[in-house]
C-alpha positions as CSV (number, residue, x, y, z in Angstrom):
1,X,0.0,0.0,0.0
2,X,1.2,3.0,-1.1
3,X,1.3,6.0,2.2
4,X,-0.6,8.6,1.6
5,X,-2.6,11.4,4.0
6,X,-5.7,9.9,2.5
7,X,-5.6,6.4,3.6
8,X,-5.4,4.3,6.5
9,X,-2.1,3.1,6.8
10,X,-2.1,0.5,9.5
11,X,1.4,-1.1,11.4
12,X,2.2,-3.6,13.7
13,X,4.5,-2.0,16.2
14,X,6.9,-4.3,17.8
15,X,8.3,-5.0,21.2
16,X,11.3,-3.5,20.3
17,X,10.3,0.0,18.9
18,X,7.9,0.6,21.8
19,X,10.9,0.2,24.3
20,X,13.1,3.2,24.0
21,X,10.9,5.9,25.3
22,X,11.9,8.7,23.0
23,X,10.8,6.6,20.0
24,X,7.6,5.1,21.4
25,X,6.5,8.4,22.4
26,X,7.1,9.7,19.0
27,X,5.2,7.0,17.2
28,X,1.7,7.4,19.5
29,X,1.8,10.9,18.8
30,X,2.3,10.2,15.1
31,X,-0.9,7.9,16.4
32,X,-2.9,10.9,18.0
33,X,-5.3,12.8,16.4
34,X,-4.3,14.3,13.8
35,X,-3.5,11.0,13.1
36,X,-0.8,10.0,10.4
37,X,-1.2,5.7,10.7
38,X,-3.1,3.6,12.8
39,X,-0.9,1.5,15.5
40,X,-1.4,-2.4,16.1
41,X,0.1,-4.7,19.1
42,X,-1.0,-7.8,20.8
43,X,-0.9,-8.3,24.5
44,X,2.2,-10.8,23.8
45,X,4.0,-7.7,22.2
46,X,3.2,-5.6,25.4
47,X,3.9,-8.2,27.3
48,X,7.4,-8.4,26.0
49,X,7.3,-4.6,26.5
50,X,7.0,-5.1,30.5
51,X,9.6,-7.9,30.5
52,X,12.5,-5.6,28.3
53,X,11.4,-2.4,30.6
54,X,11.7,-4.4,33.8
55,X,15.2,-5.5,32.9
56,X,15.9,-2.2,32.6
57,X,15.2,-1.3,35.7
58,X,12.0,0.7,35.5
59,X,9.8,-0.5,38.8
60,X,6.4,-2.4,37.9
61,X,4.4,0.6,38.9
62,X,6.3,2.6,36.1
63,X,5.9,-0.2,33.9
64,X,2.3,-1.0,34.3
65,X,1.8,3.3,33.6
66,X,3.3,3.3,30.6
67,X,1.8,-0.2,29.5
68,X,-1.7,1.2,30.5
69,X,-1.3,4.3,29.4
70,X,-0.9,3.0,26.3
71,X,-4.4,0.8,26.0
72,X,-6.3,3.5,27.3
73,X,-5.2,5.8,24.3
74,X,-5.3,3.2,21.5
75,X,-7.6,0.5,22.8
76,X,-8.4,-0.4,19.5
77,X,-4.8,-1.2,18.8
78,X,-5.0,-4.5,20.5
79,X,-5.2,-7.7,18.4
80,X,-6.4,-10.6,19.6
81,X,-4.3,-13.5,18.2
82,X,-5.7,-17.2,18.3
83,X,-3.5,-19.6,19.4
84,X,-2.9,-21.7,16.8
85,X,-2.1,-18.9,14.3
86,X,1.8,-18.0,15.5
87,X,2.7,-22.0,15.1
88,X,1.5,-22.0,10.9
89,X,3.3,-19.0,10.4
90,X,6.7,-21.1,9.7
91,X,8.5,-18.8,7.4
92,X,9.5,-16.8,10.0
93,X,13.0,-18.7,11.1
94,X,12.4,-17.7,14.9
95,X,9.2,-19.1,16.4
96,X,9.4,-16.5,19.3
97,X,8.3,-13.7,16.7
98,X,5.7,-15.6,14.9
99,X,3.3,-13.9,16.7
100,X,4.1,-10.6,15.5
101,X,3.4,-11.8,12.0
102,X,0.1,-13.4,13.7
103,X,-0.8,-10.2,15.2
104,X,0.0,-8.2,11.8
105,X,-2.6,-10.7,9.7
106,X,-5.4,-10.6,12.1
107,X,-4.8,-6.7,12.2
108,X,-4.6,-6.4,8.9
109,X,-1.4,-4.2,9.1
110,X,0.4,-2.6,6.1
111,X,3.7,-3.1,7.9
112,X,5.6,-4.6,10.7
113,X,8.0,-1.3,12.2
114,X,10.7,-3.3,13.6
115,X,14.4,-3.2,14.5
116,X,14.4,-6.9,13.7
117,X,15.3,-7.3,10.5
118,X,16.3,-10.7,9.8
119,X,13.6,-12.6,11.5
120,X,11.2,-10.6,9.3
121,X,12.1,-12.0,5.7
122,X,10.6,-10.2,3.0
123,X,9.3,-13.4,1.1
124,X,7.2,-14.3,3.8
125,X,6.0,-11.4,4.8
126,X,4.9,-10.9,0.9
127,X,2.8,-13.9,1.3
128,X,1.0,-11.9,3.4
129,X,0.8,-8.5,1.9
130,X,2.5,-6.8,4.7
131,X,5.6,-5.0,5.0
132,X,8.6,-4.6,6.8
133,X,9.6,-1.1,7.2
134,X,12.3,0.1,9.9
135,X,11.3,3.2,12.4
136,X,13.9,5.3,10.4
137,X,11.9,4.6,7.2
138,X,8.5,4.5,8.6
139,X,9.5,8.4,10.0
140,X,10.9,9.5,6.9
141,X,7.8,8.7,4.5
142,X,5.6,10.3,7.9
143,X,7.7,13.5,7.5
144,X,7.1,13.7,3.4
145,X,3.7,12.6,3.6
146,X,3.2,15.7,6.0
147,X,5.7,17.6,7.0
148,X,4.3,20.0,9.3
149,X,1.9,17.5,11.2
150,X,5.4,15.4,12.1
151,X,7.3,18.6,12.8
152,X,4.4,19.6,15.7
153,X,4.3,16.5,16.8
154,X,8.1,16.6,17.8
155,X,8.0,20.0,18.8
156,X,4.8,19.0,21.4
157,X,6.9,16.0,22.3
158,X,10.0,18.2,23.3
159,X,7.6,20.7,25.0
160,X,6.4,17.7,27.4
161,X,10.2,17.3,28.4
162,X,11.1,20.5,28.7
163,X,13.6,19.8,25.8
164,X,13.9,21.7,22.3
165,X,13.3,20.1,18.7
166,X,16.8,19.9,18.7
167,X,17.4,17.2,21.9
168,X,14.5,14.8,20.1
169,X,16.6,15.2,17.3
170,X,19.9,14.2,18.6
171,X,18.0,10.8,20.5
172,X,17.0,10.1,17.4
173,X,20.4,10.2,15.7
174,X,22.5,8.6,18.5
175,X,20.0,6.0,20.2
176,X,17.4,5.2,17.8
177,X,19.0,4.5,14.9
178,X,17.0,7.1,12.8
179,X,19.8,8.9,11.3
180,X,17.9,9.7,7.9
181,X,14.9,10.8,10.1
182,X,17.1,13.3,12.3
183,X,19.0,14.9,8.8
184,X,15.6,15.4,7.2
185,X,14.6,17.5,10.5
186,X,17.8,19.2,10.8
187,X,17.4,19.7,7.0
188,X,20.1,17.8,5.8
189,X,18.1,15.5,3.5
190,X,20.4,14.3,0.8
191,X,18.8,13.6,-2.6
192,X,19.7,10.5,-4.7
């Protein structure tokens, strides 16, 4: 599916890009109205979110915020996977993220955002009509699809934290692994 403003571009947000706080928070404003895509997880996937933020040391009452936090602003995000789905899903090589493909189907996602690349093979996914698409690509067509929508959306993010435009950018560069998303907002974009 191509992105456009005009559709409803649905993803499948993985354990691992709703972890690092600067680029959750991003996303599920990229989620709020305005919104610029639709968000899916499964319980499994916030699940996994509790477990990763536990070993990093945030206390279950922080934990159980964020997670709740979370379903109360998207409640319609949730998926509900059946069991049996995750276990036919063998063309994904690791059986611990079969259910993210599971969760994508029965959401009917566009795209998996993932930092996971190779358990996500594109040949499977195809099968599927879903893509793969990293955060740093994911923000970049967000930002050219609408530019100033994604430039509020940082700017009300970096109020929240008492940070400028400028510190998002930055996490974005050195933690997140969004360096094409941090030149376009510094206006750096090359063109190819």
């Amino acid at each position: 599916m191509i992105l456009t403003p005009d559709n409803e571009y649905t993803v499948l947000l993985d354990a691992c890009v709703l972890v690092p706080m600067p680029l959750c928070e991003t996303l599920l404003r990229l989620a709020e109205e305005p919104a610029l895509y639709r968000p899916l997880w499964s319980d499994r996937i916030l699940q996994e979110v509790g477990t990763a933020l536990g070993r990093m040391k945030y206390s279950p009452e922080q934990v159980n915020r964020r997670l709740e936090a979370m379903r109360n602003t998207f409640p319609e995000a949730l998926v509900v996977i059946p069991t049996d789905l995750p276990d036919a899903l063998d063309c994904i090589p690791d059986p611990n993220d079969r259910h993210v493909l599971a969760a994508a189907i029965r959401g009917k996602a566009d795209a998996i955002l993932t930092l996971n690349q190779r358990d996500f093979p594109p040949e499977c996914l195809a099968q599927y009509d879903i893509d793969r698409m990293s955060p740093d690509v994911f923000l970049v067509h967000q930002y050219h699809l609408n530019p100033s929508a994604v430039l509020d959306k940082i700017d009300a993010q970096a109020a929240a934290i008492r940070e400028t435009r400028e510190t998002i950018i930055e996490r974005f560069r050195e933690r997140l692994q969004a360096t094409s998303f941090a030149d376009i907002l510094e206006g750096k974009e090359t063109t190819s």
